[in-house]
C-alpha positions in Angstrom: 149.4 -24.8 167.6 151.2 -28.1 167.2 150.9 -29.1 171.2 147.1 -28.0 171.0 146.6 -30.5 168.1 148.1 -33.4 169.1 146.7 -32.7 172.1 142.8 -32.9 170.4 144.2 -36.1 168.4 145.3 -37.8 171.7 142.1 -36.9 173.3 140.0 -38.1 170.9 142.0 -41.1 170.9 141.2 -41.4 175.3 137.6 -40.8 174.2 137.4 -43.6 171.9 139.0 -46.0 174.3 136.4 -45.0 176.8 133.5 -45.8 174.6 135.4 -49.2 173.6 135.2 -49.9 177.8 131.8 -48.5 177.6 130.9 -50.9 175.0 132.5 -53.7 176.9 130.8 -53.1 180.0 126.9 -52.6 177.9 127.7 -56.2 176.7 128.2 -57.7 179.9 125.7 -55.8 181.5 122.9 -57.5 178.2 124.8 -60.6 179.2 124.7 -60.6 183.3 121.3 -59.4 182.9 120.0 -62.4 181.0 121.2 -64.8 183.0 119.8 -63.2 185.8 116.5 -63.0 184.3 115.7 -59.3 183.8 116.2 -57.2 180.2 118.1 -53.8 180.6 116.5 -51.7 177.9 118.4 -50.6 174.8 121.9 -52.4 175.5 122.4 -53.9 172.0 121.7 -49.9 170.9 123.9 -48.5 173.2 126.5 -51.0 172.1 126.4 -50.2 168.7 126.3 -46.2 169.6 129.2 -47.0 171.2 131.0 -48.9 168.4 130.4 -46.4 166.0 131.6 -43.9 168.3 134.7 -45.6 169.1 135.8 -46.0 165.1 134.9 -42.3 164.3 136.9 -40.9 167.5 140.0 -43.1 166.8 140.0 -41.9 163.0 142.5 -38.8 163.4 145.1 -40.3 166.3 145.3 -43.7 163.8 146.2 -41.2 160.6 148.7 -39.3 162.9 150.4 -42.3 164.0 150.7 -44.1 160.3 148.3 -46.8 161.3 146.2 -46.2 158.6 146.3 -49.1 155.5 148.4 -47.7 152.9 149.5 -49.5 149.4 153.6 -48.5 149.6 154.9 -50.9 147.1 154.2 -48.3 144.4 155.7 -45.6 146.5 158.8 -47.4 147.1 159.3 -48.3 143.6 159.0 -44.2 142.4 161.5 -41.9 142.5 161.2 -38.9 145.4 159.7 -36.3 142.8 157.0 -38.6 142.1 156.3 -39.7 145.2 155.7 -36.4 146.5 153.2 -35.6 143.7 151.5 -38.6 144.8 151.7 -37.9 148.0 150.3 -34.5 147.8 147.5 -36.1 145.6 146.2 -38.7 147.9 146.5 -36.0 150.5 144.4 -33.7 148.8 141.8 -36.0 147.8 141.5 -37.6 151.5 141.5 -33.5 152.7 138.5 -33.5 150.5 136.7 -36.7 150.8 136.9 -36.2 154.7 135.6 -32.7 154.7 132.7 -34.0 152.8 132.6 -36.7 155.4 132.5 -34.2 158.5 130.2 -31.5 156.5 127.6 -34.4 156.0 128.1 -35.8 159.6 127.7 -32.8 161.1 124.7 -31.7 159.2 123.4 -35.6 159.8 123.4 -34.7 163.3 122.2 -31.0 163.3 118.7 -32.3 161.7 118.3 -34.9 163.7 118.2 -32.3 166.4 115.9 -30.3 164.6 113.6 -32.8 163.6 113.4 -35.0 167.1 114.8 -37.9 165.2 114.0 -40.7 167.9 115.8 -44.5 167.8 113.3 -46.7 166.6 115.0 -49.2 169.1 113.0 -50.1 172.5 115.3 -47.2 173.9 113.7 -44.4 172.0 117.2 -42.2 172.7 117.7 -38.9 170.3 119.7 -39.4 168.0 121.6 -36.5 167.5 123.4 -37.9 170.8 125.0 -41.0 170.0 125.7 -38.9 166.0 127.6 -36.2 168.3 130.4 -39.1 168.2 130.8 -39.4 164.5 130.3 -35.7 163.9 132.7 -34.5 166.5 135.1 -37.7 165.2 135.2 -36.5 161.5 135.7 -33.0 162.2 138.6 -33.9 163.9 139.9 -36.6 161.0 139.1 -33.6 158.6 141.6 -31.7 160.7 144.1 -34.5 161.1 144.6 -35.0 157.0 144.5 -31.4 157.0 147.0 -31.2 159.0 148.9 -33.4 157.2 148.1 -32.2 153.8 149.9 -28.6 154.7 153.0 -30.6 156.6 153.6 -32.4 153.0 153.4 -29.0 151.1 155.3 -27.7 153.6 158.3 -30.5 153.3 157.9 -31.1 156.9 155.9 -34.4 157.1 157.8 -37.5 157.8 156.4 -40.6 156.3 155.7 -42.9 159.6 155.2 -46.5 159.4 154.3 -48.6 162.2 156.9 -50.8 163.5 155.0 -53.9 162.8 154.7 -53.2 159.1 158.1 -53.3 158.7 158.3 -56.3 160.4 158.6 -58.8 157.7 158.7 -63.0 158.3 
């Protein structure tokens, strides 16, 4: 079970750097096509499609890495009983506000299926598609502080910091 999810939190990380080189080149090509002369439909939509799809995909391999912002001058300063009752609490309230997150994401994206919710851009694209992104993206965050939430009551999460945090000049 562990190899199968960090295998979804790695792969949601690929697809999020593939819609960050998908943004790239929808910029260029609004760019290149105005100084040429002609207008490619939609490209400023697309771009932010994109965007947004990038942030919500990259959510769960950020948390799983320790990239996330954390405040960890109070947890330094409390002893290790408290810190894991804090720890447990901020865990269980990000298990819950994400949930809530990929409930109303999904549901955001299930009705505009239902009701043929059309961009009101020049590009008229459904948009249940480009919502697929941030649907599928907190699902998998939901799963990721999940995840995390049982490897704390457990005892087995280790408290990762990036390497440049504790970089201090």
């Amino acid at each position: 079970m562990r190899r199968f999810l960090d295998t979804l939190f790695d792969a949601t990380a690929w697809m999020a750097a593939a819609c960050m080189v998908s943004l790239l080149c929808m910029v260029l090509l609004s760019i290149v096509s105005r100084e040429i002369g002609f207008h490619v439909r939609g490209t400023d939509a697309y771009a932010g499609y994109l965007m947004a799809g990038s942030a919500f995909l990259a959510l769960a391999h950020t948390l799983k890495r320790g990239e996330h912002i954390r405040v960890t001058l109070l947890l330094q300063a409390l002893p290790a009983a408290s810190r894991r009752v804090l720890e447990i609490w901020s865990l269980s309230a990000g298990v819950l506000l994400s949930g809530l997150l990929a409930f109303y994401s999904v549901r955001l994206a299930w009705q505009s299926h239902l009701f043929h919710d059309m961009s009101t851009g020049n590009d008229a694209t459904p948009l249940w598609i480009p919502q697929l992104a941030m649907a599928f993206g907190s699902l998998v965050f939901a799963l990721a502080m999940l995840d995390e939430w049982v490897m704390e009551l457990r005892g087995r999460r280790r408290a990762s910091a990036p390497i440049e945090a504790l970089r201090n000049e």
